[in-house]
C-alpha positions as CSV (number, residue, x, y, z in Angstrom):
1,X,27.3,6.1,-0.1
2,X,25.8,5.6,-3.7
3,X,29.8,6.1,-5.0
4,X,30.6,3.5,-2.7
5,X,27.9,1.2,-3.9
6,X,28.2,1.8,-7.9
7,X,32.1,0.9,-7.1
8,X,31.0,-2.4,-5.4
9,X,28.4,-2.9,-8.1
10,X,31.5,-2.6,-11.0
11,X,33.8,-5.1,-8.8
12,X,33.6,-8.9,-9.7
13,X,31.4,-9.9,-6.9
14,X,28.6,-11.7,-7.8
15,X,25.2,-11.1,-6.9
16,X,25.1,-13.6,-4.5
17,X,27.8,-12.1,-2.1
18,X,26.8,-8.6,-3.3
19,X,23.8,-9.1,-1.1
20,X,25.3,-11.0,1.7
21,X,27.2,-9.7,4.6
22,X,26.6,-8.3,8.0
23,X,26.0,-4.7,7.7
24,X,23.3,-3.1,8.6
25,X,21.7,-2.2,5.2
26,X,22.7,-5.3,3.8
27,X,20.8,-7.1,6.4
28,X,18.1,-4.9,5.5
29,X,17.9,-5.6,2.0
30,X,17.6,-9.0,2.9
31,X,15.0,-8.4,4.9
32,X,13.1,-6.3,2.4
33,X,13.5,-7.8,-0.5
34,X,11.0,-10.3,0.1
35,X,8.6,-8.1,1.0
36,X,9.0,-5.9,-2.6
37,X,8.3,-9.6,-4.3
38,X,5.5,-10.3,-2.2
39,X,3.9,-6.6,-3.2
40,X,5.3,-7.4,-6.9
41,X,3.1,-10.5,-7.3
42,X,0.3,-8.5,-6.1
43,X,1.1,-5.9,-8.0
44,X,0.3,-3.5,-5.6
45,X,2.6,-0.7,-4.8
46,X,3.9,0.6,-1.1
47,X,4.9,3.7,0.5
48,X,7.9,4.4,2.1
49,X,6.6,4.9,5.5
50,X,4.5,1.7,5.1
51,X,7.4,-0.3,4.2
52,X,9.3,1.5,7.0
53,X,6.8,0.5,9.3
54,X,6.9,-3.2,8.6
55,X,10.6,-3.7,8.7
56,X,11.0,-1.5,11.8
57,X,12.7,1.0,11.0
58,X,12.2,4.7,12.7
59,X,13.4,6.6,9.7
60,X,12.2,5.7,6.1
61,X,14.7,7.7,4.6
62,X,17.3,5.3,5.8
63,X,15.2,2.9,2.9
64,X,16.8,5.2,0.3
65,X,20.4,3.5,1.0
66,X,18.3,0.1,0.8
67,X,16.3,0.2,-2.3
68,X,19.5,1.4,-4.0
69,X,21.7,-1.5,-2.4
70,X,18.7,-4.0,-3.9
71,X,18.9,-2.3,-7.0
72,X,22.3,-2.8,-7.8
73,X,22.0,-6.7,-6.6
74,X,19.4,-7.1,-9.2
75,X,21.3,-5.5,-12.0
76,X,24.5,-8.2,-11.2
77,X,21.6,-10.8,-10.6
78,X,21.1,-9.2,-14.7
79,X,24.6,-9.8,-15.5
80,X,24.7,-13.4,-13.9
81,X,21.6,-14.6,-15.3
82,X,22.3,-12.8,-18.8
83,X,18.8,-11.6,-18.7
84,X,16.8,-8.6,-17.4
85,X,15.9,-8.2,-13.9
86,X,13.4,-5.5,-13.5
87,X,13.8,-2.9,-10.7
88,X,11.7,-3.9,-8.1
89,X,12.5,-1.2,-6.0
90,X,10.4,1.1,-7.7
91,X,7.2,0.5,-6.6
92,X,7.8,2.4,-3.1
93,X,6.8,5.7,-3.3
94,X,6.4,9.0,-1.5
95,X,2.6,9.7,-0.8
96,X,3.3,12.8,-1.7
97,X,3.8,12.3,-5.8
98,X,3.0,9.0,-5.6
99,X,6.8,8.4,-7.4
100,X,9.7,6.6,-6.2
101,X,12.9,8.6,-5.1
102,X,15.0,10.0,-7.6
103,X,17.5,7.3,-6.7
104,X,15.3,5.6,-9.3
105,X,17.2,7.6,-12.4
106,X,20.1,5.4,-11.7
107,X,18.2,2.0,-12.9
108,X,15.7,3.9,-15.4
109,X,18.0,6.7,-16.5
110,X,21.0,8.7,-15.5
111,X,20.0,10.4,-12.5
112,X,20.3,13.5,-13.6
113,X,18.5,13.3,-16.9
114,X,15.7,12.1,-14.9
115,X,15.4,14.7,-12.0
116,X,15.1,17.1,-15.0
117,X,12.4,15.6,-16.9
118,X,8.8,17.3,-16.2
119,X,6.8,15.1,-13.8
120,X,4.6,14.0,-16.6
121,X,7.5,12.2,-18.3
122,X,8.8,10.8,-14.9
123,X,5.4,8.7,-14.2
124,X,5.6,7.4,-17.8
125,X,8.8,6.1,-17.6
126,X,7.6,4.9,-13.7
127,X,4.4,3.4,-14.7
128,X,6.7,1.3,-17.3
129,X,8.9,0.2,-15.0
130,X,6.1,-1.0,-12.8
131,X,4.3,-2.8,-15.2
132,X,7.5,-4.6,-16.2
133,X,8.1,-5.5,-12.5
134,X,4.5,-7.0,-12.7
135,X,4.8,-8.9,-15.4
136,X,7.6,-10.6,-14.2
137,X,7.3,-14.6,-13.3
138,X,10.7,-15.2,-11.9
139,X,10.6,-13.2,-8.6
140,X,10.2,-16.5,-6.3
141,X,13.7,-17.4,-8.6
142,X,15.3,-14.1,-7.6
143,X,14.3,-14.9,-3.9
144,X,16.0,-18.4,-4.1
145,X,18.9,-17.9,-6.2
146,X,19.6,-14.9,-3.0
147,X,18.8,-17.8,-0.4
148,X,15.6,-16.2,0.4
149,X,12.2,-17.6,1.0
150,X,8.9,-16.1,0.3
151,X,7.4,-13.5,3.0
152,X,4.3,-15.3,4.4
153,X,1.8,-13.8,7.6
154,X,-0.8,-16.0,8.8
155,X,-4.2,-14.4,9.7
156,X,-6.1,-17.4,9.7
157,X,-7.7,-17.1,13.2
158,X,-8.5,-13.7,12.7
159,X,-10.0,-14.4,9.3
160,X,-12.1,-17.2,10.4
161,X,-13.4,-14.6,13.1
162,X,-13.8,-11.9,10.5
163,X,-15.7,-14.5,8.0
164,X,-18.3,-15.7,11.1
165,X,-18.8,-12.2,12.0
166,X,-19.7,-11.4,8.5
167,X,-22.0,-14.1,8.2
168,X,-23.4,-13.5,11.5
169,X,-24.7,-9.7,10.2
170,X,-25.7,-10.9,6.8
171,X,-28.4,-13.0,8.9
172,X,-29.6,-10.4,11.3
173,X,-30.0,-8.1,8.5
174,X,-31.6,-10.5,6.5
175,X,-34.2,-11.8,9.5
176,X,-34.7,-8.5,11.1
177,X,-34.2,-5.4,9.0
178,X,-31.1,-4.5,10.0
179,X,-27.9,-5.0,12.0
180,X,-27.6,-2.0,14.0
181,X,-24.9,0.4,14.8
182,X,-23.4,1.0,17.8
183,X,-23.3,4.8,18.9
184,X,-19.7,5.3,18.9
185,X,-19.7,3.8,15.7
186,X,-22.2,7.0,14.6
187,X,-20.5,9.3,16.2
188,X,-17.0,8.4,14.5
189,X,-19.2,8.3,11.2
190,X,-20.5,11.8,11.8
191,X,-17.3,13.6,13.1
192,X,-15.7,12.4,9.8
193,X,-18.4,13.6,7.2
194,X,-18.0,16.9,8.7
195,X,-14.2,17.2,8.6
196,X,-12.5,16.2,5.8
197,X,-9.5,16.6,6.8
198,X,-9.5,13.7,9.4
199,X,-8.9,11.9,6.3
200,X,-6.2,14.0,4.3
201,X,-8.6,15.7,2.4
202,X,-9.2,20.0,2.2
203,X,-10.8,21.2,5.1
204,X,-13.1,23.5,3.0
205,X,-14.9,20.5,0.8
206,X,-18.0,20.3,1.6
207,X,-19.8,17.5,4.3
208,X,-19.6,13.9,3.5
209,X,-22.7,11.9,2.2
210,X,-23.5,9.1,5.2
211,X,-24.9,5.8,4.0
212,X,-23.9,6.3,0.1
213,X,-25.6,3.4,-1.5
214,X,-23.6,1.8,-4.3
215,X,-24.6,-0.4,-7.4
216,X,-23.4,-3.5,-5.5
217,X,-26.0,-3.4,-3.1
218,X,-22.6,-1.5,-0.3
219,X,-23.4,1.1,2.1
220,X,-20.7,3.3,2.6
221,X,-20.6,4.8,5.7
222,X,-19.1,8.3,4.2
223,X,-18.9,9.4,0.6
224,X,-16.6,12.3,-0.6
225,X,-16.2,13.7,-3.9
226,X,-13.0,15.5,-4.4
227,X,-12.3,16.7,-8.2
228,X,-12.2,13.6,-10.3
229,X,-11.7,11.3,-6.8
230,X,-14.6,9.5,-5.9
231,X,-13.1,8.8,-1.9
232,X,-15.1,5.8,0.2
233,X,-14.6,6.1,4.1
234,X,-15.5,2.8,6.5
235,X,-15.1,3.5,10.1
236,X,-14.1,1.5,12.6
237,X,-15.2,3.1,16.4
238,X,-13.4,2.2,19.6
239,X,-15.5,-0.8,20.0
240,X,-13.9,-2.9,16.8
241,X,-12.0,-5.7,17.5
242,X,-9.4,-7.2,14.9
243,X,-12.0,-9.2,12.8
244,X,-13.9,-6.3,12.4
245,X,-10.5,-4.1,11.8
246,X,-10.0,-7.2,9.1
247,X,-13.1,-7.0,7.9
248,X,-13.0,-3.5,7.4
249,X,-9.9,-3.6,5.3
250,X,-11.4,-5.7,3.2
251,X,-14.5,-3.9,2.7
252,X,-12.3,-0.8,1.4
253,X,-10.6,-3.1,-1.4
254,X,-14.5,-4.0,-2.6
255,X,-15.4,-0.2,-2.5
256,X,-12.6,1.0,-4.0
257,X,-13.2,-1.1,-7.2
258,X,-16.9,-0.9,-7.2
259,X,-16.3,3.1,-7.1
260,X,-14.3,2.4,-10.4
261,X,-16.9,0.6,-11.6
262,X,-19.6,3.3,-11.4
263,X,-16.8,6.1,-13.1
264,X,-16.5,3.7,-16.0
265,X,-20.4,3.4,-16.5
266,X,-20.7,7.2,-16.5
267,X,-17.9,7.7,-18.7
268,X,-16.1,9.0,-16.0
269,X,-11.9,8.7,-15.2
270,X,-11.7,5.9,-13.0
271,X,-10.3,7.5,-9.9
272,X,-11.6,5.9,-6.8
273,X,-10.0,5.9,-3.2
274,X,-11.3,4.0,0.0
275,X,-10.1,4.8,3.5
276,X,-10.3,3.0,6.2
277,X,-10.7,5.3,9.9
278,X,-10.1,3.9,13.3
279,X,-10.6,5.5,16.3
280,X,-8.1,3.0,17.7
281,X,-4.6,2.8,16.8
282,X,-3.7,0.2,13.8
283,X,-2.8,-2.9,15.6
284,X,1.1,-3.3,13.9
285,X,-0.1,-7.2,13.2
286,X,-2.3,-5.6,10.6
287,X,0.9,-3.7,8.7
288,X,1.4,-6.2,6.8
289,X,-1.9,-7.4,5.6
290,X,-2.5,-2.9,4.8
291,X,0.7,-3.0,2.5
292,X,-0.5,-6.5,0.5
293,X,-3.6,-5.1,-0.2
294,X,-2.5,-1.6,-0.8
295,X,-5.1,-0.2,1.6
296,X,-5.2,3.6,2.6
297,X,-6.0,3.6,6.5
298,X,-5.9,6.7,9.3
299,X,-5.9,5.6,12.8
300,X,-6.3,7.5,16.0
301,X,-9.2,9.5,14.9
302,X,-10.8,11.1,18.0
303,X,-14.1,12.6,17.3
304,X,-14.6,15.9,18.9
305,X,-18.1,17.5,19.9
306,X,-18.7,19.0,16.8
């Protein structure tokens, strides 16, 4: 399929048509590309099952074909424009190396030079690429000289509900001590300081802290150190509804970078992670929002006995 591609990619077609067209992946790109520019201008990056997830598609494997396909419209968009287009496509990545798919050598490298290079090398040239993709102020151009528009979700009810909710607590606390906490919200809270790996992490670190207190005034409701990761949990019981699911999204963007905060005061590497539990299963309205803000989330967490 890539042969196939690069011969497209060497024909006279111009970007334009390169991208239109019926087939499955071409619809596809289409349909991603928007959603790469929307993460670009956040710069926040997406993984492949995330980005999967939010077009529909069962396999995100199939996204290899896809992201390639983009990144060979970009490079004619290159040659049309007579100016660089960065390779947008390289800000999915596996959660595993936190690296895009080798298919990335093809637009940063030959392909085969860059499969060999140690993995220190590949996440230079990587974090280069991203920051060039970043940096770049023409991606709404890109969208419109492809006949694209922008990728916009409304949450506006639900935020509106999240923000009274909010305020709501901030009161009771204020006048009375103290919001309260539901008990399955304690129970989710406790199953997950004493197992780790409900949230990816080794099964033999030791217990989570509950109620962490942090410079900002936050309570976190579990706190896990794992080597130079300082890893925030906020739970979200059975009893959540969206706002609070919201809410609770938000909350792990505002730990994640008060965390980092605290590393740099102590001199420390700033490497801070916040994860957001639900004992529910994420609600797939919410996909979108998770990949804008780049939010780390594990869903159908049953606490056990123990």
């Amino acid at each position: 399929m890539r042969n196939e591609t690069t011969r497209m990619a060497k024909s006279e077609i111009s970007a334009v048509q390169y991208l239109a067209g019926d087939e499955l992946y071409q619809r596809r790109a289409r349909a991603a590309l928007p959603l790469l520019v929307r993460q670009a201008m956040q710069s926040v990056t997406v993984y492949y099952s995330d980005l999967a997830a939010e077009l529909g598609m069962p396999n995100e494997r199939n996204l290899n074909y896809v992201l390639g396909f983009i990144g060979d419209a970009l490079e004619l968009l290159s040659k049309d424009w007579k100016e660089s287009v960065p390779p947008i496509q390289c800000l999915v990545i596996n959660k595993r190396d936190r690296l895009p798919g080798e298919g990335i050598g093809w637009f940063i490298t030959k392909k085969e030079d860059f499969r060999k290079l140690p993995r220190k090398e590949q996440r230079r040239l990587v974090k280069i690429e991203l920051e060039s993709v970043f940096a770049y102020s023409k991606w709404v151009s890109v969208l419109r000289a492809f006949g694209l528009a922008q990728a916009i979700t409304d949450y506006a009810q639900i935020a509106a509900k999240a923000k009274s909710i909010g305020a709501t607590r901030e009161l009771r606390a204020a006048s009375f001590g103290g919001g309260g906490e539901s008990p399955e919200h304690k129970k989710l809270k406790q199953f997950v300081a004493k197992h780790p790996e409900a949230v990816g992490l080794p099964a033999s670190l030791s217990p989570g802290h509950m109620e962490e207190p942090l410079l900002s005034g936050d309570v976190l409701d579990v706190f896990f150190r794992h080597g130079h990761d300082h890893v925030a949990v906020e739970v979200k019981s059975s009893v959540s509804d969206e706002a609070d699911i919201m809410r609770g999204m938000f909350q792990c963007v505002k730990y994640r970078a008060v965390l980092e905060a605290q590393q740099a005061k102590d001199g420390l590497p700033q490497s801070a992670r916040a994860i957001l539990v639900l004992e529910a299963k994420l609600p797939p309205k919410f996909q979108t929002l998770k990949n804008i803000l780049g939010v780390e989330f594990v869903d159908g967490v049953i606490p056990g006995s123990s």
